[in-house]
C-alpha positions in Angstrom: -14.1 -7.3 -12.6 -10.6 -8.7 -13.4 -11.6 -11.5 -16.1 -8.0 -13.8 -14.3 -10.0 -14.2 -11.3 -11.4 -17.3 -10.2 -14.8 -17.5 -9.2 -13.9 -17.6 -5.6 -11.6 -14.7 -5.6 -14.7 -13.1 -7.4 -17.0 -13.9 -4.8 -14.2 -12.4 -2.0 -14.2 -8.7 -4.2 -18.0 -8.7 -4.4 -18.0 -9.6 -0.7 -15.6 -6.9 0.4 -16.5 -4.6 -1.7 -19.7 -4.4 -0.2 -18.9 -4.5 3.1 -16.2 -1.6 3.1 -18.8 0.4 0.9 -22.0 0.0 3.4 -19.5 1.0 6.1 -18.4 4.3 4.1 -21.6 5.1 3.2 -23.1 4.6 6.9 -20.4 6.9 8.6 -22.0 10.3 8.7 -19.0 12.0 11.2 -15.7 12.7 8.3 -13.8 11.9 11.0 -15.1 7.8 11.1 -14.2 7.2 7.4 -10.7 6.8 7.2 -10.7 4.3 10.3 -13.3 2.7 8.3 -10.7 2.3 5.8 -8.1 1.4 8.2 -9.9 -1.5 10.0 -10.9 -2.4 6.4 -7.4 -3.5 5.6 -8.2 -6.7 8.2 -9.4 -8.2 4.8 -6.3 -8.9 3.7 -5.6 -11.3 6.9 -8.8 -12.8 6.8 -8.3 -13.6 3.1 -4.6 -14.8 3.6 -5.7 -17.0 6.7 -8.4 -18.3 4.7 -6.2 -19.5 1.8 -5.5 -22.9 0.9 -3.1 -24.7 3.6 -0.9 -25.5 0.4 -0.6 -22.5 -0.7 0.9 -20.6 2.7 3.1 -23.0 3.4 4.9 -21.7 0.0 5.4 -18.4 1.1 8.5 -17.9 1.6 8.3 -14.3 3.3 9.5 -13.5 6.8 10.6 -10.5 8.8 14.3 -9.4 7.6 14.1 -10.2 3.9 12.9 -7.2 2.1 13.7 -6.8 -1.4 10.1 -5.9 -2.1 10.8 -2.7 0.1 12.9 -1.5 -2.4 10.6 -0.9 -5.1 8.3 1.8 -6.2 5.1 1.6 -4.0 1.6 3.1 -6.0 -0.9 4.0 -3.6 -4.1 5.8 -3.1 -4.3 8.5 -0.5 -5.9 6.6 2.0 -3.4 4.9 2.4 -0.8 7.2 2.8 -2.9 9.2 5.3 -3.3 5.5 7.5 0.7 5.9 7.6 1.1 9.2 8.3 -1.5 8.5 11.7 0.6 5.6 12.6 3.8 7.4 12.1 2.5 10.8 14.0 1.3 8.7 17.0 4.1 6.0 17.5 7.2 7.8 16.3 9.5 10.0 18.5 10.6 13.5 17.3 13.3 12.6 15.7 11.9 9.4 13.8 9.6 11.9 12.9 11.9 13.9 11.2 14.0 11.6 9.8 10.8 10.2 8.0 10.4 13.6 6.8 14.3 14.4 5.5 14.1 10.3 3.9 10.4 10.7 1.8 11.5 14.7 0.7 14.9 13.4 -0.9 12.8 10.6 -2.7 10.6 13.4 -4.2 14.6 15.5 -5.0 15.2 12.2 -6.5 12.1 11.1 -8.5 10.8 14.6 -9.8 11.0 14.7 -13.4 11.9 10.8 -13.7 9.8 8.5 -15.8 8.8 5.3 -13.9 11.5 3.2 -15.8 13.8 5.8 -14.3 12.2 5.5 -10.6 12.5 1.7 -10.7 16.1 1.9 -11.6 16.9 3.8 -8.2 16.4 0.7 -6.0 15.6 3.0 -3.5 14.4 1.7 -0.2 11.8 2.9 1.2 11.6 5.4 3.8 10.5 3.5 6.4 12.6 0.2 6.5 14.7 -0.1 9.4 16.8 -3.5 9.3 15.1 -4.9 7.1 11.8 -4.2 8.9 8.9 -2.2 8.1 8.5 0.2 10.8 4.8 0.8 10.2 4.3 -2.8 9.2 0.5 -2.9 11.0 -0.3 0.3 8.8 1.7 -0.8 5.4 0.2 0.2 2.0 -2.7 -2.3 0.5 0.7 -3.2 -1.9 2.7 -4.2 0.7 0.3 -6.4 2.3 -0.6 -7.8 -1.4 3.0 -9.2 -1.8 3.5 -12.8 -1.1 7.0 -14.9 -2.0 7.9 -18.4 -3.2 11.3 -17.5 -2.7 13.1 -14.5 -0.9 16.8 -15.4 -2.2 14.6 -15.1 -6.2 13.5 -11.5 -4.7 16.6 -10.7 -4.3 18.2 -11.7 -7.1 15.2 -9.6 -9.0 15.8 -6.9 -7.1 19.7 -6.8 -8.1 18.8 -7.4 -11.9 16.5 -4.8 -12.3 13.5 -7.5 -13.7 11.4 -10.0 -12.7 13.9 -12.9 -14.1 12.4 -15.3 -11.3 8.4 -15.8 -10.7 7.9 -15.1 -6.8 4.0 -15.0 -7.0 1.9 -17.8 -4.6 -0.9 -19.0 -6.7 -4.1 -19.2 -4.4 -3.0 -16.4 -2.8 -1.8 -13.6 -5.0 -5.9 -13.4 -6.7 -7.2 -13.3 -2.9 -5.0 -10.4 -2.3 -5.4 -8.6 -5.2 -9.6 -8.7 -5.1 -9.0 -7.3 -1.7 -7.2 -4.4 -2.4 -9.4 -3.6 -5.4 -13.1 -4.3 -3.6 -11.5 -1.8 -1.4 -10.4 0.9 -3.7 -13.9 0.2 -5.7 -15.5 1.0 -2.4 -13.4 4.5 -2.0 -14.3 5.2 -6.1 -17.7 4.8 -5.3 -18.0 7.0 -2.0 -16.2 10.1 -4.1 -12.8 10.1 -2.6 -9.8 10.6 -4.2 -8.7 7.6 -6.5 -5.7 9.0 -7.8 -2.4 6.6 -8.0 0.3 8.5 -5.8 4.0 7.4 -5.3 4.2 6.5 -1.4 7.5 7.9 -0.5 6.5 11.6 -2.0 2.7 11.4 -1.1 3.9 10.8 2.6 6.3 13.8 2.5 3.2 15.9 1.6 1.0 13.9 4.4 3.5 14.7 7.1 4.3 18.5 6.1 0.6 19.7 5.5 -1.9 19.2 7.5 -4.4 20.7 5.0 -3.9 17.0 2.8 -6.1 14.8 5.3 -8.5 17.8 5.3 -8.7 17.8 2.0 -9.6 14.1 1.8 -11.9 13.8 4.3 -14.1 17.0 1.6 -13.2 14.3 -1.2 -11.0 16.4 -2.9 -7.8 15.2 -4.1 -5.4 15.1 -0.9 -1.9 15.5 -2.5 -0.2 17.5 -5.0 0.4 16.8 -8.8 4.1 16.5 -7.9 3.2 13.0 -5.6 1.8 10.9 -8.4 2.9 7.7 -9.6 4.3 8.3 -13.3 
């Protein structure tokens, strides 16, 4: 485990972890695991609302600011596959395929990039609409990680390029992170693909082919070379 963690947050992975693996492991039907890992990201709530009164009343984040949506987004395919349900079931035709025509020009624009070449692009992602996430109940296990002191400081990041100003919350930043990582330990363990994909090019692939959540589900690796995080 992550040596920075306190012995709380290391209490929270260990507790996590167990839980989202004994519920993997008990689902039988493919078709059950990847709810599983969908109600699993409730973790994150219960480990934000469970934080130290001081500590939340620092964040800073509310709906309208998002600098952190402009940034590279590493995921695993779980993930990505949670989005593309909630974007297949909720979004009109023609969200639909805007979705589509926005994540396959971030692939244009990221194949054969290194990641110092990615981050430069700013780009925002796919599926902010002013300034809101469109998919915020199904957002990435980064997304939901990200917590801010200061939203003007993100910005003003963002616009340099660097992390000139530290944004994290302490006392909630190590809750998050030993969430999202009892959960990926728990996907590790059950044999599913692990891999580090970028969102906006994974998604591309998740909407287009419907082969990708098949090829999950038989614990193969869902997405294409072209889709990883460099």
């Amino acid at each position: 485990m992550c040596a920075q963690f306190s012995p709380e947050e290391e209490r929270l992975y260990e507790k996590t972890a167990r839980s989202v693996l004994a519920r993997l492991e008990k689902s039988r039907n493919p078709a059950d695991r990847l709810p599983v890992l969908a109600t699993a990201q409730k973790h994150f709530d219960r480990a934000y609302e469970s934080a130290p009164d001081a500590a939340r009343a620092c964040v800073a984040c509310q709906a309208g600011c998002d600098a952190c949506c402009h940034g590279l987004v590493g995921v695993t395919a779980h993930e990505v596959l949670i989005a593309a349900q909630a974007i297949q079931a909720r979004f009109s035709p023609d969200e639909l395929e805007s979705v589509v025509a926005r994540t396959a020009a971030q692939r244009v624009a990221f194949a054969g990039q290194d990641l110092e070449a990615r981050t430069a692009q700013k780009r925002p992602c796919a599926l902010l609409r002013d300034g809101r996430c469109t998919i915020y109940e199904a957002r990435p296990e980064a997304c939901r990680s990200h917590h801010s002191t200061n939203a003007a400081a993100c910005r003003s990041n963002l616009e340099l390029g660097r992390e000139e100003t530290p944004v994290y919350v302490d006392g909630i930043r190590g809750r998050m992170f030993a969430v999202m990582l009892a959960i990926d330990h728990a996907v590790e363990e059950c044999g599913f693909d692990d891999r580090t994909y970028d969102f906006g090019s994974a998604l591309h692939e998740a909407l287009t082919d419907s082969l990708c959540a098949a090829r999950w589900t038989q614990r193969q690796a869902a997405f294409s070379d072209a889709a990883l995080e460099v």
